[in-house]
C-alpha positions as CSV (number, residue, x, y, z in Angstrom):
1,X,-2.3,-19.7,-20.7
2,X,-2.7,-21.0,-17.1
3,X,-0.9,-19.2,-14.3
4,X,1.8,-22.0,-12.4
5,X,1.6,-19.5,-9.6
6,X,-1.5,-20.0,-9.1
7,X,-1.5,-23.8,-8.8
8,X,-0.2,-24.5,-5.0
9,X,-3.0,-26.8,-3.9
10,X,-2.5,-28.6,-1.1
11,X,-2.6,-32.3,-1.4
12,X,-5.7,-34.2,-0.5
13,X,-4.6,-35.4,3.1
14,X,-4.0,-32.1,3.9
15,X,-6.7,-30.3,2.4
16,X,-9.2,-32.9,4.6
17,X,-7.4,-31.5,7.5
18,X,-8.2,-27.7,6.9
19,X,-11.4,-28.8,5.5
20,X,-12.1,-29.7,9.1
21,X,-12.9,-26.2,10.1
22,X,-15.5,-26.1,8.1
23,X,-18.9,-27.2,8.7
24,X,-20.3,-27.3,6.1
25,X,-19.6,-25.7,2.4
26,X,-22.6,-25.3,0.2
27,X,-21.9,-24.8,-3.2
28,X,-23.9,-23.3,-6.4
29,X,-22.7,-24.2,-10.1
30,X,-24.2,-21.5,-12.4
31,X,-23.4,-21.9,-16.1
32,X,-25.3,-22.6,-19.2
33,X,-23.3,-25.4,-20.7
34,X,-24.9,-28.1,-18.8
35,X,-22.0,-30.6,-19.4
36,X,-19.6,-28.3,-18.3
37,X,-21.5,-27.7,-15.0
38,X,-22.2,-31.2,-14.6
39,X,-18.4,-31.7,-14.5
40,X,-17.8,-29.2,-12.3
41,X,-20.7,-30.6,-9.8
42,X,-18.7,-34.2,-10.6
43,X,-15.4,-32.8,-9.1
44,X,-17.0,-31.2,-6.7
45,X,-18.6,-33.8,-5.1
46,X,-15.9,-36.5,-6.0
47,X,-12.2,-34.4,-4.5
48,X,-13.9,-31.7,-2.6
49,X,-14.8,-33.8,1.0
50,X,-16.6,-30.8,2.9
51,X,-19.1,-29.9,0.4
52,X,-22.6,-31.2,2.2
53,X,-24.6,-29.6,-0.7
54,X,-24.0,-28.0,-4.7
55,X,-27.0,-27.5,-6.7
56,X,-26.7,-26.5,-10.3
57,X,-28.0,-23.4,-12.6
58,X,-28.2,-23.4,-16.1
59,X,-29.9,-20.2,-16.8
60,X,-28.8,-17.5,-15.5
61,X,-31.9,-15.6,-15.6
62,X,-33.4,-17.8,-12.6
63,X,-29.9,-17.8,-10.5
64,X,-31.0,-14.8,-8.2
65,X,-34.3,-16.6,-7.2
66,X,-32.2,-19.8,-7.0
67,X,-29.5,-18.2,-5.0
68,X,-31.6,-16.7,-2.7
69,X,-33.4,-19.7,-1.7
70,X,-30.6,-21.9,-1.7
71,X,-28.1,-19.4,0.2
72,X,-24.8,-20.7,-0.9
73,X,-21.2,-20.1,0.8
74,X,-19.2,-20.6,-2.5
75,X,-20.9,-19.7,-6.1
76,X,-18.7,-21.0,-9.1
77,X,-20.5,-18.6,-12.1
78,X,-19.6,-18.6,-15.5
79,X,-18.6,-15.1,-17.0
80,X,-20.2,-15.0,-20.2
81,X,-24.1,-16.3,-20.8
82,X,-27.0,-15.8,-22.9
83,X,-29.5,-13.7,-21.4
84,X,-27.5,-12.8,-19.1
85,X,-23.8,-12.4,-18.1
86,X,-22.2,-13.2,-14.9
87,X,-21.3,-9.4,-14.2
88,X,-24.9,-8.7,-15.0
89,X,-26.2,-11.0,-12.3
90,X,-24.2,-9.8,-9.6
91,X,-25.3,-6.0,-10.7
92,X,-28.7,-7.4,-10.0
93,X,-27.6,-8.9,-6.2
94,X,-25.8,-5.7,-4.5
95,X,-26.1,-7.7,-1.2
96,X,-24.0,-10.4,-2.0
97,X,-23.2,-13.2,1.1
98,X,-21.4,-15.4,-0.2
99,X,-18.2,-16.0,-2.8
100,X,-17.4,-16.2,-6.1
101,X,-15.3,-18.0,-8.2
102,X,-15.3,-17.2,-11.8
103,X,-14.9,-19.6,-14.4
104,X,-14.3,-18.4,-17.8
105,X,-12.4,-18.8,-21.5
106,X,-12.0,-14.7,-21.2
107,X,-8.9,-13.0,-23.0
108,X,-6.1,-12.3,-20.8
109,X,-7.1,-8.7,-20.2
110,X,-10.0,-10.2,-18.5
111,X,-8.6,-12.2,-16.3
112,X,-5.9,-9.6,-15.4
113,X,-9.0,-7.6,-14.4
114,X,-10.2,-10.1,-12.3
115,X,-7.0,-10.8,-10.6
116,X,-6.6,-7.0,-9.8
117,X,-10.0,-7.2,-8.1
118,X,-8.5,-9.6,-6.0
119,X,-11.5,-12.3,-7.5
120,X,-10.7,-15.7,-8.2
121,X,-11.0,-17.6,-11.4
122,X,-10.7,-21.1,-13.3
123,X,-9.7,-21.4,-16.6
124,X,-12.2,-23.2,-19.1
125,X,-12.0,-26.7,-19.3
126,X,-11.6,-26.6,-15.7
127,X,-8.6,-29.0,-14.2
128,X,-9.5,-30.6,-11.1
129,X,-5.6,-29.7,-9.3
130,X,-6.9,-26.0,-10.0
131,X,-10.5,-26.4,-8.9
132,X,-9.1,-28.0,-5.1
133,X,-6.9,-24.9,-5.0
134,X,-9.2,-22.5,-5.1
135,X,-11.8,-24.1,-2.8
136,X,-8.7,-23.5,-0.6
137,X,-7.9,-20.2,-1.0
138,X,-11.2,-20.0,-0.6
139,X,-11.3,-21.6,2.9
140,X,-7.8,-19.7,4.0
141,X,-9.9,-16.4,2.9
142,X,-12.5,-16.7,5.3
143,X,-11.0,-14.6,8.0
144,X,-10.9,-11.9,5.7
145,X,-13.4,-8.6,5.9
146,X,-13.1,-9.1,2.3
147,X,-16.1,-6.7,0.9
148,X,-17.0,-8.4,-2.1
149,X,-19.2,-5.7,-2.9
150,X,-16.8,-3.5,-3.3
151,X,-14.2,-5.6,-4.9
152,X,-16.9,-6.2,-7.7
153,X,-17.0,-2.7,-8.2
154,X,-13.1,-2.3,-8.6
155,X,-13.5,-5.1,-10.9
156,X,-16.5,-3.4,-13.1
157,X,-14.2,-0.4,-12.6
158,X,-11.2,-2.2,-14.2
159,X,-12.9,-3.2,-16.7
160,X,-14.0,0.2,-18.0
161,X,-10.8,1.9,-16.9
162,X,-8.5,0.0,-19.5
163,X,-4.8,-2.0,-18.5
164,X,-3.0,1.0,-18.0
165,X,-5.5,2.1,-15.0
166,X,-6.5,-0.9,-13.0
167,X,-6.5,-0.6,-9.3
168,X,-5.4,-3.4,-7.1
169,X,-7.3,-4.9,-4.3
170,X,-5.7,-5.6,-1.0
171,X,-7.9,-7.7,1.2
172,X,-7.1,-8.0,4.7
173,X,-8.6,-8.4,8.3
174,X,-9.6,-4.9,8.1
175,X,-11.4,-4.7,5.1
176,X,-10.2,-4.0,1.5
177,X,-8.0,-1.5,0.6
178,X,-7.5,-0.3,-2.8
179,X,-4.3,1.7,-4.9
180,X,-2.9,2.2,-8.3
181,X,0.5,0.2,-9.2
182,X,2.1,3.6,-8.7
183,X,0.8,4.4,-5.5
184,X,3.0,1.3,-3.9
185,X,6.3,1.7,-3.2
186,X,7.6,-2.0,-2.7
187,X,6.2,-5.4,-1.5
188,X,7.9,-8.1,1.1
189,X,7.4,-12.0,1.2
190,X,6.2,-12.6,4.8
191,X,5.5,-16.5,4.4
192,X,2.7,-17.2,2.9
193,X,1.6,-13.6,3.2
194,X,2.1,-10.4,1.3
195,X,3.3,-7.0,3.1
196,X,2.8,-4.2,1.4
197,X,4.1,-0.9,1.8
198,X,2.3,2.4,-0.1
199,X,4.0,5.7,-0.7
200,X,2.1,7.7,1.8
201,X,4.0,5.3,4.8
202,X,0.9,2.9,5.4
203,X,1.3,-0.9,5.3
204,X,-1.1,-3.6,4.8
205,X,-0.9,-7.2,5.1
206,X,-2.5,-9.5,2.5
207,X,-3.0,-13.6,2.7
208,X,-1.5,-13.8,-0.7
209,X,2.5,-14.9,-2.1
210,X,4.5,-12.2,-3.7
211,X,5.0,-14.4,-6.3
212,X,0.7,-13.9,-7.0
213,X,1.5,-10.4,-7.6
214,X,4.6,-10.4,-9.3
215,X,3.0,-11.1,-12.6
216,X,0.6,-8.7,-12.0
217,X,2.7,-5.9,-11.0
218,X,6.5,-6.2,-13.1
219,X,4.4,-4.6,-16.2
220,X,4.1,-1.7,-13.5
221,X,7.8,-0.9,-13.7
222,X,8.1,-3.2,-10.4
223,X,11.7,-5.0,-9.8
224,X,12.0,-8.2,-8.4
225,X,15.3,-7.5,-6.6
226,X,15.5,-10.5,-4.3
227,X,13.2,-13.6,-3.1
228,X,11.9,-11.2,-0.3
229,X,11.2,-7.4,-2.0
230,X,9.0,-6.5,-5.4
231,X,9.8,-3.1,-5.8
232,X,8.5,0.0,-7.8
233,X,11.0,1.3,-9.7
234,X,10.0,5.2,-9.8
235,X,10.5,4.8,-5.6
236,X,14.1,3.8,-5.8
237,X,16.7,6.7,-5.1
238,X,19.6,5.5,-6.0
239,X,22.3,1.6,-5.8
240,X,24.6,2.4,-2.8
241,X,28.0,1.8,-3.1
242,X,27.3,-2.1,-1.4
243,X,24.6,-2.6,-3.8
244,X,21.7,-1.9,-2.1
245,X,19.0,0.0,-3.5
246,X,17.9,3.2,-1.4
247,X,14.5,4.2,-2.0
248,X,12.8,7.2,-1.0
249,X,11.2,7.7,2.6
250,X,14.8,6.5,3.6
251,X,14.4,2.4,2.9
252,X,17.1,-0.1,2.1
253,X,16.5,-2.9,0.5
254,X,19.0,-5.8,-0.8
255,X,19.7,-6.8,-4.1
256,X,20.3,-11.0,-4.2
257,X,23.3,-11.7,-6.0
258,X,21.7,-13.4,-9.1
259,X,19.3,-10.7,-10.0
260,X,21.9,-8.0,-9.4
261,X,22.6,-7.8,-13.3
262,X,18.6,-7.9,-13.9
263,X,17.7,-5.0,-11.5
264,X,20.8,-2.9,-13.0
265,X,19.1,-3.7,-16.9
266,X,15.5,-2.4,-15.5
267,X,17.4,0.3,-13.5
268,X,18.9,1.7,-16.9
269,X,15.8,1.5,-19.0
């Protein structure tokens, strides 16, 4: 099932215009179907106007040598190959320069995992909408200290550690920061960005919606108690006598009027 939240691509006039910061975007298709990479390269070249090279690889056994020699900004590798997966290629490149995109027909479990890691994906058959919006994010990510080291470690990590223990990842300008769904106390909508606040009193700011972790976190126990706040429900205190939940560490947030009856359901479960 594809994600709608996950589809906000710009359109094509606008998307040349951000493209315009980039120089050039040099791009790597690795996947063993060739006619699904050879689609992929199709779109590629055909909606994606900044990409001045994308070379293809369809076994995965030759895509460090490959990668190395071609030194790609964006790779778009398939998840699960003969020979050898896409997990077990990166294990084989711990000094990774450049970004991934997964594609893959996983479960949902697996693509939950991936999201937490804070990795990017495309659903198999690929839809070209879905491709051009994550070439953005892509682009909009650049300023990031992202580590992707380390967030393919949280990702292995996920993996092994089963739903009930993933760990997010919180890219920002700093570097990548990393917590347990219990750990955060509540999330605000800043824009286009993501503020989140952790139980300890630290905040971090992400480049992503709070509707991209909404999904993700309301299996946490997280309430979405207005347009602006995704809170964790353990945090919450008490509903003051104007509605407003009080959470611990002192902090009020507002309950919107047509999700008052929601949050007061999840409050009594």
């Amino acid at each position: 099932m594809r994600n709608k939240d996950r589809d906000y691509a710009l359109p094509l006039v606008e998307l040349n215009q951000v493209f315009k910061t980039i120089t050039m975007l040099k791009v790597m298709v690795i996947d063993d179907e060739i006619r699904a990479s050879d689609v992929l390269k199709l779109m590629m070249e055909k909606f994606i106007p900044h990409v001045t090279q994308i070379t293809v690889c369809n076994d995965a056994r030759q895509a460090a040598e490959m990668i190395r020699t071609f030194e790609p900004n964006l790779v778009l590798l398939d998840i699960k190959m003969p020979h050898l997966s896409g997990f077990e290629l990166l294990h084989r490149m711990p000094n990774q320069n450049f970004k991934i995109i997964f594609t893959t027909a996983f479960n949902e479990f697996a693509i939950k995992a991936i999201r937490f890691s804070a990795f990017d994906y495309l659903l198999k058959p690929v839809d070209v909408e879905e491709l051009i919006a994550s070439v953005n994010r892509y682009i909009t990510l650049q300023k990031e200290a992202t580590g992707h080291g380390d967030l393919f470690q949280n990702m292995i990590y996920n993996f092994k550690a089963g739903d009930n223990n993933f760990r997010l990842a919180l890219p920002s300008k700093e570097g990548v920061h990393f917590f347990e769904p219990q750990q955060i106390m509540y999330c605000e909508a800043l824009s286009n960005y993501t503020r989140f606040y952790i139980g300890n009193g630290k905040q971090f700011i992400t480049s992503k919606t709070l509707g991209d972790y909404e999904d993700l976190l309301l299996p946490y126990g997280f309430i979405r108690c207005h347009k602006s706040f995704l809170v964790n429900k353990k945090f919450i205190s008490y509903v003051d006598h104007e509605g407003f939940l009080i959470l611990k560490r002192g902090v009020k947030l507002e309950v919107s009027k047509r999700r008052k009856a929601e949050v007061m359901r999840n409050l009594e479960k």
